[in-house]
PDB file of N, CA, C and O in Angstrom:
ATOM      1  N   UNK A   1       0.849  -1.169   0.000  1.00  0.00           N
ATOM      2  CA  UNK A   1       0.000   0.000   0.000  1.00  0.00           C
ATOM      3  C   UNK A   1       0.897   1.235   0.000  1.00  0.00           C
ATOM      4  O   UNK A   1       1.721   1.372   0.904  1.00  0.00           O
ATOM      5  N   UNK A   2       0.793   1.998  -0.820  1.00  0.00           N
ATOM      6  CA  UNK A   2       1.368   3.298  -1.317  1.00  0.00           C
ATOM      7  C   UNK A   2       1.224   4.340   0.205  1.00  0.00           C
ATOM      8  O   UNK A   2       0.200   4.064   0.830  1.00  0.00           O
ATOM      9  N   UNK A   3       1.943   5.272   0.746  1.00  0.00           N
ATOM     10  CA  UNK A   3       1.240   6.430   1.329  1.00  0.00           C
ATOM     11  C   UNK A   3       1.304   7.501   0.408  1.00  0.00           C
ATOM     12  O   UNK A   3       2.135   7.610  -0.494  1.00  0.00           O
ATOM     13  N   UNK A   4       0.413   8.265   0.670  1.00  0.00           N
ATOM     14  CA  UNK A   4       0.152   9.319   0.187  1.00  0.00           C
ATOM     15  C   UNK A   4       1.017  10.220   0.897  1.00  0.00           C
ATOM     16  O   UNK A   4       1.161   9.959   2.091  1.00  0.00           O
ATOM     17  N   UNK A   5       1.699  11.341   0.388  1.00  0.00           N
ATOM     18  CA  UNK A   5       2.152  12.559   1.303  1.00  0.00           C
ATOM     19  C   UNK A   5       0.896  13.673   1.192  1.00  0.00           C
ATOM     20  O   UNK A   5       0.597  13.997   0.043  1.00  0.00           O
ATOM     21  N   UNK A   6       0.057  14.351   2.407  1.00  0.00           N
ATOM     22  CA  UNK A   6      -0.359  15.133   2.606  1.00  0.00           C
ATOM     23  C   UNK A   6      -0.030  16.443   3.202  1.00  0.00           C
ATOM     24  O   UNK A   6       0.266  16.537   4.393  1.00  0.00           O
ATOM     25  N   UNK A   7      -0.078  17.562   2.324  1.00  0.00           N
ATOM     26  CA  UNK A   7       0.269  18.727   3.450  1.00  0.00           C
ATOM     27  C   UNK A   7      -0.603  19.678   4.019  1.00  0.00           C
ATOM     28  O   UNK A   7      -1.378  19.690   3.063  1.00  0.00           O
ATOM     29  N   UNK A   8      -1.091  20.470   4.792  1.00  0.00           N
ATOM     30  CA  UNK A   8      -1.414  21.074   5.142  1.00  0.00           C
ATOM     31  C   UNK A   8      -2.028  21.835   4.333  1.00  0.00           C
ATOM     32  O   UNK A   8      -1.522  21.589   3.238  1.00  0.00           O
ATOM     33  N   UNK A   9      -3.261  23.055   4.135  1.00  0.00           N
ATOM     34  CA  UNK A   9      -2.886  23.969   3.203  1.00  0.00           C
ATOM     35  C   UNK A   9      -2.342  25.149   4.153  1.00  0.00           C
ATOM     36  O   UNK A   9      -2.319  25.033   5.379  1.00  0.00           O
ATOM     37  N   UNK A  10      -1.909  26.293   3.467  1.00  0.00           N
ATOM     38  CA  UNK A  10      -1.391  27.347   4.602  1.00  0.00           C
ATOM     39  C   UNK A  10      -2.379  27.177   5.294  1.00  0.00           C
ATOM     40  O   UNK A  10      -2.133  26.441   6.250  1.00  0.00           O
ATOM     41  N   UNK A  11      -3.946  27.717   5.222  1.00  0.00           N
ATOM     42  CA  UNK A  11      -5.004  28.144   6.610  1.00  0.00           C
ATOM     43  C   UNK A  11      -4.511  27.458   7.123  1.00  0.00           C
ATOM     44  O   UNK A  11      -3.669  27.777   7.962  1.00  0.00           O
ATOM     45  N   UNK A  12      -4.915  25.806   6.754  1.00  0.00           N
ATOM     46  CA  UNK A  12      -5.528  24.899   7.736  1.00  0.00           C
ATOM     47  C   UNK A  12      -3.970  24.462   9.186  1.00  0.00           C
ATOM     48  O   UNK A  12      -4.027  23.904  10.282  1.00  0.00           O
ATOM     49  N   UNK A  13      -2.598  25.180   8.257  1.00  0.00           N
ATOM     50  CA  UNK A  13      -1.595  25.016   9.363  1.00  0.00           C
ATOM     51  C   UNK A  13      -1.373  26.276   9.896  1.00  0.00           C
ATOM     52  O   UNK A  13      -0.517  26.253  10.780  1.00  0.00           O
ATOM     53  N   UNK A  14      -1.995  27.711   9.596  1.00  0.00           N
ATOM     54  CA  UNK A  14      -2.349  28.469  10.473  1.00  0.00           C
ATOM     55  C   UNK A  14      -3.112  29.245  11.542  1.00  0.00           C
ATOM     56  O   UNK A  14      -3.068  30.299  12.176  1.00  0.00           O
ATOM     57  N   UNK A  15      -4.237  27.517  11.303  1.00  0.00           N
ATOM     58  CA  UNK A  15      -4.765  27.185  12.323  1.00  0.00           C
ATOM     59  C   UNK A  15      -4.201  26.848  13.654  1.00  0.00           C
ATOM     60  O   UNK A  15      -4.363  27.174  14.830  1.00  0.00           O
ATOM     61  N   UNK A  16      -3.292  25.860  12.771  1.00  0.00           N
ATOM     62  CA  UNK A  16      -2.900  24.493  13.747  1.00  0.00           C
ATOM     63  C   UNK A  16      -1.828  25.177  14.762  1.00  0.00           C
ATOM     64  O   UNK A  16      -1.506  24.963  15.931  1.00  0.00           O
ATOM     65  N   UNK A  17      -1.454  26.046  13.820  1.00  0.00           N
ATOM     66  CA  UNK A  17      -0.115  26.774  15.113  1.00  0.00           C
ATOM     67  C   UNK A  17      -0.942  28.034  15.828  1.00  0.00           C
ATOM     68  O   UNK A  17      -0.561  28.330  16.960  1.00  0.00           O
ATOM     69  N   UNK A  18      -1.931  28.719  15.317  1.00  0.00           N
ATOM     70  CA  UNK A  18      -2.865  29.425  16.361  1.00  0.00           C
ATOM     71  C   UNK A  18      -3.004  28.607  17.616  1.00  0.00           C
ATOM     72  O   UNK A  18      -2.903  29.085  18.746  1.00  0.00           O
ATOM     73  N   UNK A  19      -3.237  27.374  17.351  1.00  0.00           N
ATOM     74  CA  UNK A  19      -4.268  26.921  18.157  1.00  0.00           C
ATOM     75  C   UNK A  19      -3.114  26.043  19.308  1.00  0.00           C
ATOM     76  O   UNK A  19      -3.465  25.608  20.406  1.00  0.00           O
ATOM     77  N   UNK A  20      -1.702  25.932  18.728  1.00  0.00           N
ATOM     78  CA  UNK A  20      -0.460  25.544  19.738  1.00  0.00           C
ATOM     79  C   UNK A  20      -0.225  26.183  20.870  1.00  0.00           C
ATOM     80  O   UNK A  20       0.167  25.535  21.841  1.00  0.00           O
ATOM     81  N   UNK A  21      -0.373  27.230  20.934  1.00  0.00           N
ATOM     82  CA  UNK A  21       0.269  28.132  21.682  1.00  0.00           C
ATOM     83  C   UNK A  21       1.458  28.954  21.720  1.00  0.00           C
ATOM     84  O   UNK A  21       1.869  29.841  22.469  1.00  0.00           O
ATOM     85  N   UNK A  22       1.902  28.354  20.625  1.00  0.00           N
ATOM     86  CA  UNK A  22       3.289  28.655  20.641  1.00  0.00           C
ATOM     87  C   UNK A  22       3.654  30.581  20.298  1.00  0.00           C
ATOM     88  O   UNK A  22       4.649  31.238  20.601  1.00  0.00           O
ATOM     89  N   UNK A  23       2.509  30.955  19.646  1.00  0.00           N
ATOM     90  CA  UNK A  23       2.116  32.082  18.589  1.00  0.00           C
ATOM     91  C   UNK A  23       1.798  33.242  20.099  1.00  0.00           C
ATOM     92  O   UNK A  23       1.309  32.895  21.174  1.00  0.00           O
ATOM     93  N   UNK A  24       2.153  34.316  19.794  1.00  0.00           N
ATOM     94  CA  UNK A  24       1.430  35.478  20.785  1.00  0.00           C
ATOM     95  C   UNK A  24       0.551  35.897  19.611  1.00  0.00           C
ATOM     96  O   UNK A  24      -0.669  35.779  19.729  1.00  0.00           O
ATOM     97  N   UNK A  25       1.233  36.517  18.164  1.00  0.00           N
ATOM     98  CA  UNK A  25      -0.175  36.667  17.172  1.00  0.00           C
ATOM     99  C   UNK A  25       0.363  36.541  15.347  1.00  0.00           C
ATOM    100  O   UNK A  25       1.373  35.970  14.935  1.00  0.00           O
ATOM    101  N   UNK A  26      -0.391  37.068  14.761  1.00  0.00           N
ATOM    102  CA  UNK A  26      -0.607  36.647  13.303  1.00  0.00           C
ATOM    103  C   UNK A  26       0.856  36.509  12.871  1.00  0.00           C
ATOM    104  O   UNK A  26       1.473  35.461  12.679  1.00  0.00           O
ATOM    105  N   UNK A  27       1.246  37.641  12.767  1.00  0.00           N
ATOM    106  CA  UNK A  27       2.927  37.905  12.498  1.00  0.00           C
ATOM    107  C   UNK A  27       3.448  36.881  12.677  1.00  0.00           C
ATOM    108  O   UNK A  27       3.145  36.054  11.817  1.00  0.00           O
ATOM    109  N   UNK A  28       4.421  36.380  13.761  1.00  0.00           N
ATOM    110  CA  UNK A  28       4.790  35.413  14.163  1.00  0.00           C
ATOM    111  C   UNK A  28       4.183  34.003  13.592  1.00  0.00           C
ATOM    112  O   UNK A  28       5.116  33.235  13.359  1.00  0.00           O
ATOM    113  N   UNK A  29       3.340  33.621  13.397  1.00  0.00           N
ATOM    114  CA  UNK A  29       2.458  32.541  12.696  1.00  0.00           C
ATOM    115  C   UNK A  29       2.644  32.751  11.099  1.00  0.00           C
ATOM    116  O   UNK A  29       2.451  31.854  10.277  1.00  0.00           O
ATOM    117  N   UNK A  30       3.022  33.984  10.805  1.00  0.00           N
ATOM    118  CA  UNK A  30       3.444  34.250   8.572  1.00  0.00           C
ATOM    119  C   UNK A  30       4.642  33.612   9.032  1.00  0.00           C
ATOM    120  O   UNK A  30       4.819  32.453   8.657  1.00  0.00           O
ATOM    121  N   UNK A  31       5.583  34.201   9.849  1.00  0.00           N
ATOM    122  CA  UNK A  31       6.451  34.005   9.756  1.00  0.00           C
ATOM    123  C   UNK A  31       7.019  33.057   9.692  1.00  0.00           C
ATOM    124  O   UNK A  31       8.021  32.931   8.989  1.00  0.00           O
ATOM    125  N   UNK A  32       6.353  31.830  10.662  1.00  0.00           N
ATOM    126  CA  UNK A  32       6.829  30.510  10.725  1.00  0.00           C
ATOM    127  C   UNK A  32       5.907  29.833   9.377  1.00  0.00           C
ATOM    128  O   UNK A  32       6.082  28.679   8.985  1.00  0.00           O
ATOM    129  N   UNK A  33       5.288  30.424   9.001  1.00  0.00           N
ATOM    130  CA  UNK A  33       4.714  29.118   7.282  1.00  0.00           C
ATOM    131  C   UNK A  33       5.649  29.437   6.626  1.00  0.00           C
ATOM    132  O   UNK A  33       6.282  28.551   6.052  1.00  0.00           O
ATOM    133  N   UNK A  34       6.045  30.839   6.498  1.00  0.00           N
ATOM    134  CA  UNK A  34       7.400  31.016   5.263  1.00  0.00           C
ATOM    135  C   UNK A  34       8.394  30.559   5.617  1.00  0.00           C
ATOM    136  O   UNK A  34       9.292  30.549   4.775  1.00  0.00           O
ATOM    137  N   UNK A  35       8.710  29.958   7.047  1.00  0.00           N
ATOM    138  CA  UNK A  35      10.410  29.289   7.112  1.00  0.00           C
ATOM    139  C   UNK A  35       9.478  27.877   7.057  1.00  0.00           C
ATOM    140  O   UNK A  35      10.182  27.026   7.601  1.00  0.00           O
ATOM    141  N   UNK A  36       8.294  27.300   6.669  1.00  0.00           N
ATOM    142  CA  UNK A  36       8.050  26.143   6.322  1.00  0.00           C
ATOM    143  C   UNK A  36       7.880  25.601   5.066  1.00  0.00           C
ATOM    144  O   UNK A  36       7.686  24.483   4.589  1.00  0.00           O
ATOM    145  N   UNK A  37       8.075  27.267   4.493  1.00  0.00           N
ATOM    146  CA  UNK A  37       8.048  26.360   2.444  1.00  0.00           C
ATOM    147  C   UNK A  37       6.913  26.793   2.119  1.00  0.00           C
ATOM    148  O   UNK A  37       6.563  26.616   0.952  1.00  0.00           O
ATOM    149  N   UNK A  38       5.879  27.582   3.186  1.00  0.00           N
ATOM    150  CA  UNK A  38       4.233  28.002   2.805  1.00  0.00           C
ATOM    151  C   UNK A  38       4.684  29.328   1.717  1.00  0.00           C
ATOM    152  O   UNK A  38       5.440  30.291   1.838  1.00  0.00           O
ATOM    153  N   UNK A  39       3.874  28.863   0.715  1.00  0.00           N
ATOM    154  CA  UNK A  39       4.054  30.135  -0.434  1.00  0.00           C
ATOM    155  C   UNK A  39       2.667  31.076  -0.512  1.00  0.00           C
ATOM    156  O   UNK A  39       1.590  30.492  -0.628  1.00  0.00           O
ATOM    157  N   UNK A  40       2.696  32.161  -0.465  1.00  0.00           N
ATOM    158  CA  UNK A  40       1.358  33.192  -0.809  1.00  0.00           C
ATOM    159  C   UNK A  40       1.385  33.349   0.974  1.00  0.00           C
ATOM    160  O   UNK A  40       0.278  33.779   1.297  1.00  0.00           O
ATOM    161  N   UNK A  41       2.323  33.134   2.293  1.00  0.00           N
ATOM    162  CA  UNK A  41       1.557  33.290   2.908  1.00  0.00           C
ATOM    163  C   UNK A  41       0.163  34.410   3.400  1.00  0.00           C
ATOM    164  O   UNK A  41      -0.962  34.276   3.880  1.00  0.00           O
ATOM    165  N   UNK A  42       1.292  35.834   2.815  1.00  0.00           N
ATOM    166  CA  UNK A  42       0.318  37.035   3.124  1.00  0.00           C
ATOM    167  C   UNK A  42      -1.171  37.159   2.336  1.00  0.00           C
ATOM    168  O   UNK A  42      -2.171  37.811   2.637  1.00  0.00           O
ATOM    169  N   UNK A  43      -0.925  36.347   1.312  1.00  0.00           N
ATOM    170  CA  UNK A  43      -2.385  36.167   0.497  1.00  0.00           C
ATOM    171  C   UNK A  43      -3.069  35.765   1.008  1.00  0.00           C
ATOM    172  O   UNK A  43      -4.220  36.170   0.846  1.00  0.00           O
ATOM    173  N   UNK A  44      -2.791  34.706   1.955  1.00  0.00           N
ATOM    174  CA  UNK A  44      -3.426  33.830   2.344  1.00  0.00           C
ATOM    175  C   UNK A  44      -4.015  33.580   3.224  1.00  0.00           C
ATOM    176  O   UNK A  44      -4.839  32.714   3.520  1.00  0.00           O
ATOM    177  N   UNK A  45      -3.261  34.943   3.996  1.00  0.00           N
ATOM    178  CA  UNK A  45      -3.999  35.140   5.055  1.00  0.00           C
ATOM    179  C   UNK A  45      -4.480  36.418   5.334  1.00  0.00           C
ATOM    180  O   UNK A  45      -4.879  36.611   6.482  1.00  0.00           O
ATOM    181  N   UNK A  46      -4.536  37.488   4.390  1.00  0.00           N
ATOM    182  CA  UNK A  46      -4.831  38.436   4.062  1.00  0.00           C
ATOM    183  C   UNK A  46      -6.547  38.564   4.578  1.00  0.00           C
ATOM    184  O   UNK A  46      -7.481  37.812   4.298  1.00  0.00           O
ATOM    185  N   UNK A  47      -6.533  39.817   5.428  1.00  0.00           N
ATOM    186  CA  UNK A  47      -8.198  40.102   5.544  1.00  0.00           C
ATOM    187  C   UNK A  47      -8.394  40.446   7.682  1.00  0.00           C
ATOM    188  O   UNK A  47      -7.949  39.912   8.698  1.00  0.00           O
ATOM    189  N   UNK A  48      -9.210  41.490   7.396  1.00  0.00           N
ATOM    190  CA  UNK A  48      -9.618  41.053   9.252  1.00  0.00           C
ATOM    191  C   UNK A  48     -10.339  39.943   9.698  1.00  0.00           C
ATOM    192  O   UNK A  48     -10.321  39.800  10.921  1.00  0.00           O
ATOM    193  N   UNK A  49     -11.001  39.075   9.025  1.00  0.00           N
ATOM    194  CA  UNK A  49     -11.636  37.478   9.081  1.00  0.00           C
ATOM    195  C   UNK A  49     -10.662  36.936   9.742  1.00  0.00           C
ATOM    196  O   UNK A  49     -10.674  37.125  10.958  1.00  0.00           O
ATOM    197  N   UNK A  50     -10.021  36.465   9.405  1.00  0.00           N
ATOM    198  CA  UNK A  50      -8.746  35.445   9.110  1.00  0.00           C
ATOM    199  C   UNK A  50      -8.353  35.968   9.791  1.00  0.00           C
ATOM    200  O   UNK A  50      -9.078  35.508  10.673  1.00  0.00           O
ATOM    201  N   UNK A  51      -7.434  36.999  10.571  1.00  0.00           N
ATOM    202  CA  UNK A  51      -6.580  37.636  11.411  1.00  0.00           C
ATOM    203  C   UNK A  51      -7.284  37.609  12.296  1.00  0.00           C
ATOM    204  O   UNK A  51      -6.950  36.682  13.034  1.00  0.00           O
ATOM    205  N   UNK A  52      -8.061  38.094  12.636  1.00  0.00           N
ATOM    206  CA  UNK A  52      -9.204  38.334  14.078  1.00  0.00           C
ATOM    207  C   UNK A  52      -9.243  36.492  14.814  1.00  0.00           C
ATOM    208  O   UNK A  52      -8.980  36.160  15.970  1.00  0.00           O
ATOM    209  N   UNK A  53      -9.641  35.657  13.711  1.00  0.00           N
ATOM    210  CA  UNK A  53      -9.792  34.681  13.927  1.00  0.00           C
ATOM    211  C   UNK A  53      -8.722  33.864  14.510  1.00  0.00           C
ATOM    212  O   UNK A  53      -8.924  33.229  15.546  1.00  0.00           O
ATOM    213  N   UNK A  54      -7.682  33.848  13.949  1.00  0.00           N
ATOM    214  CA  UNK A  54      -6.416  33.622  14.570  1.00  0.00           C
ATOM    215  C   UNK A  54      -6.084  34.121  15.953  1.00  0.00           C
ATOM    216  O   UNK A  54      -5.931  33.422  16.954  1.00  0.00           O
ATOM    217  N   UNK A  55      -5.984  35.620  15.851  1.00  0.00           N
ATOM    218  CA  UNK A  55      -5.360  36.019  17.118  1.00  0.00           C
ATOM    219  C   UNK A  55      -6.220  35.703  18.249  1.00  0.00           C
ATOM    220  O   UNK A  55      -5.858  35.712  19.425  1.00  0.00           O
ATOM    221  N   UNK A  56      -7.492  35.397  17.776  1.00  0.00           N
ATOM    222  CA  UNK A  56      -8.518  35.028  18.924  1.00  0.00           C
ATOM    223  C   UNK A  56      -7.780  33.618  19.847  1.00  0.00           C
ATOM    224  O   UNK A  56      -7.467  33.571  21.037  1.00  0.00           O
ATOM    225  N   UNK A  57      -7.644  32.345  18.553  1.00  0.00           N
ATOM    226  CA  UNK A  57      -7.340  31.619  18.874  1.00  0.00           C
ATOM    227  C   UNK A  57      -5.744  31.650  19.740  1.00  0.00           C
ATOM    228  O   UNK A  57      -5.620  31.000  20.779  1.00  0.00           O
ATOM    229  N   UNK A  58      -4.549  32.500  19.156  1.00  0.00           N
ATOM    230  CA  UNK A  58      -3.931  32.356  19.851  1.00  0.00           C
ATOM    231  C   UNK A  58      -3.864  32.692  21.128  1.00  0.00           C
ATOM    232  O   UNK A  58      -2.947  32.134  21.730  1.00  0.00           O
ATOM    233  N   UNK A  59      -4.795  33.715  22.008  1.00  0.00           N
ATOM    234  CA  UNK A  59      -5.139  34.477  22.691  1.00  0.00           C
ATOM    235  C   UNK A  59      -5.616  33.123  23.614  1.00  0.00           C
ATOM    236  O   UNK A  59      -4.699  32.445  24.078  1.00  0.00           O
ATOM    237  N   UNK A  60      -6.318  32.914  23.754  1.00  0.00           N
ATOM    238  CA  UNK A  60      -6.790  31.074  24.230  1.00  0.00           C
ATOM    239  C   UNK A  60      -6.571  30.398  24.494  1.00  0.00           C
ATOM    240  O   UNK A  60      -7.091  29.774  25.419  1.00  0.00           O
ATOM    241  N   UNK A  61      -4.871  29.830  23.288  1.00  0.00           N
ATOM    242  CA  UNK A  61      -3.999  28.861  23.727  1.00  0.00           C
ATOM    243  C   UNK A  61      -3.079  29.254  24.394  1.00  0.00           C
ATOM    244  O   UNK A  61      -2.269  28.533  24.977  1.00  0.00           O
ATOM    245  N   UNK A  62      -3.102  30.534  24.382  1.00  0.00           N
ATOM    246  CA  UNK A  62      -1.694  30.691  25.394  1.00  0.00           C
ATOM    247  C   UNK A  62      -2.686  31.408  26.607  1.00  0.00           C
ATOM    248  O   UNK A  62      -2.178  32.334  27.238  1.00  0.00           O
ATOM    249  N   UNK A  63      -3.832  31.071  26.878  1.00  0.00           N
ATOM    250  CA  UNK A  63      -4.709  31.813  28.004  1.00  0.00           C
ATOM    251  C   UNK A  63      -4.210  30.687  29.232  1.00  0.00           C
ATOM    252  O   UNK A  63      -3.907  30.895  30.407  1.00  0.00           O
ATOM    253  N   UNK A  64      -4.259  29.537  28.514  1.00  0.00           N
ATOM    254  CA  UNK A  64      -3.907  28.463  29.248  1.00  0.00           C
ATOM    255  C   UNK A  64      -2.552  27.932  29.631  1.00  0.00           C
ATOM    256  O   UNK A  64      -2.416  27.052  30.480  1.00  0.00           O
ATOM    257  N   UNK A  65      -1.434  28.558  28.905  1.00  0.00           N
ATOM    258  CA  UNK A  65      -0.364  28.539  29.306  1.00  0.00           C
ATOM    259  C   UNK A  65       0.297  28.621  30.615  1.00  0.00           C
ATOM    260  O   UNK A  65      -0.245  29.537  31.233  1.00  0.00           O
ATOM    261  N   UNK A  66       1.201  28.090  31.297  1.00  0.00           N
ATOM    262  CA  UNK A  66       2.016  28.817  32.166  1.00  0.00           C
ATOM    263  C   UNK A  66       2.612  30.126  32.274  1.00  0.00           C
ATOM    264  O   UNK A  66       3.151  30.704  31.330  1.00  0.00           O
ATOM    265  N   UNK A  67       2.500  30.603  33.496  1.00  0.00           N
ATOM    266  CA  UNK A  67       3.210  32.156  33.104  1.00  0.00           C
ATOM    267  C   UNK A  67       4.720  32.139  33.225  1.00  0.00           C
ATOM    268  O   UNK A  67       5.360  33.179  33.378  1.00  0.00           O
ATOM    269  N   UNK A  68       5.279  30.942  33.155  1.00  0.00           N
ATOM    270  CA  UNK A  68       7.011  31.489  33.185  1.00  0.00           C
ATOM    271  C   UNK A  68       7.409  30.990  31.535  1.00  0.00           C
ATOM    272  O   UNK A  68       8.576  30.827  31.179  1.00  0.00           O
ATOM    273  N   UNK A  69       6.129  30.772  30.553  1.00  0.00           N
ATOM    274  CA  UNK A  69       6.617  31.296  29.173  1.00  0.00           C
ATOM    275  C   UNK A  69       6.907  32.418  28.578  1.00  0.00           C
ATOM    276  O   UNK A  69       5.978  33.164  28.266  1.00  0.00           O
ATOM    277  N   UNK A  70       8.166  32.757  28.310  1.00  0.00           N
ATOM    278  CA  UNK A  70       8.718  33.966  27.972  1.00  0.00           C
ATOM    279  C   UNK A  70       8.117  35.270  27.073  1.00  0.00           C
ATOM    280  O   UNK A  70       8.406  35.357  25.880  1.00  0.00           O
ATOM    281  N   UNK A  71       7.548  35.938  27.514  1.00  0.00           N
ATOM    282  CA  UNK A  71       6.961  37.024  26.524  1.00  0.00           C
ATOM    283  C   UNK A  71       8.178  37.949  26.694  1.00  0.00           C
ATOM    284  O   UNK A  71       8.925  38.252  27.625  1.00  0.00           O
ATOM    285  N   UNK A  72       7.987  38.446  24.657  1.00  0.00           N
ATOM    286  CA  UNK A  72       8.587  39.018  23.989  1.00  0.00           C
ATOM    287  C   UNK A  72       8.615  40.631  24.783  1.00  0.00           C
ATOM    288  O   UNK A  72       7.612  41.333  24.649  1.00  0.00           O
ATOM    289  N   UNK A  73       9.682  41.104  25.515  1.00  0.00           N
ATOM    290  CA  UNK A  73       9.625  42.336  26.197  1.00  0.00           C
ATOM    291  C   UNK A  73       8.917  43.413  25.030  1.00  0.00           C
ATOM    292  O   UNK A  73       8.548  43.035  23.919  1.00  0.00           O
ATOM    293  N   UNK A  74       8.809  44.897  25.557  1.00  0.00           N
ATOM    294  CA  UNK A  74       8.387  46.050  24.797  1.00  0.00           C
ATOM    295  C   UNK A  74      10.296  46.451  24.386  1.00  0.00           C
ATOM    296  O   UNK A  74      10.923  46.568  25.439  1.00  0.00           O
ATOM    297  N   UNK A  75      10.783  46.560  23.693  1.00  0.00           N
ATOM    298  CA  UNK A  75      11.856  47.164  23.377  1.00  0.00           C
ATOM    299  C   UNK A  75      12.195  48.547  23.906  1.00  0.00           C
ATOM    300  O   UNK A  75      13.307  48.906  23.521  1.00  0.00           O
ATOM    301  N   UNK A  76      11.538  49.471  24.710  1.00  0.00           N
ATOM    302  CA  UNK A  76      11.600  50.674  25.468  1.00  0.00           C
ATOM    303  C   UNK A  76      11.569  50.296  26.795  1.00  0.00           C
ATOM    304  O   UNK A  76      11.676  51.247  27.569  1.00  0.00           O
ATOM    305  N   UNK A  77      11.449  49.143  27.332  1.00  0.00           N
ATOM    306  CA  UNK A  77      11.352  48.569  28.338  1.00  0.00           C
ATOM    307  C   UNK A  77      12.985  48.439  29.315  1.00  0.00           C
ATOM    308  O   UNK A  77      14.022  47.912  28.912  1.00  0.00           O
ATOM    309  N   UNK A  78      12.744  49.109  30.671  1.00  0.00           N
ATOM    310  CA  UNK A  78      13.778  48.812  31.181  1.00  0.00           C
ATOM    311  C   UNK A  78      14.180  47.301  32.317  1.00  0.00           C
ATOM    312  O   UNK A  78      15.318  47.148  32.761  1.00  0.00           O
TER     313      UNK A  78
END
């Protein structure tokens, strides 16, 4: 029996990393499909739908997080 290789399409894996936790928001989530080979990401995810929707989700998964995961300081920050 053959496997098939399946990939993701961009959404459906900028779902999947919304929904990790790993993401604080959208940015960070383009960023990691384009060091994954995702092409069109900004097309693709282009729109306040899609963005709103995301950051919701990441907002959620990291609601549940521990707090000694490192957030990204303010750069004016002493």
């Amino acid at each position: 029996m053959s496997k098939m290789n399946y990939r993701l399409t961009t959404v459906e894996r900028a779902y999947q990393l919304a929904e990790s936790g790993e993401f604080a928001n959208v940015g960070e989530i383009k960023r990691r499909l384009t060091t994954e080979g995702y092409s069109d990401v900004q097309g693709q995810l282009y729109g306040s739908t899609i963005t709103s929707a995301l950051k919701k989700l990441c907002d959620k998964a990291r609601a549940g997080m521990p707090a000694d995961i490192p957030v990204e300081k303010d750069a004016d920050a002493v």
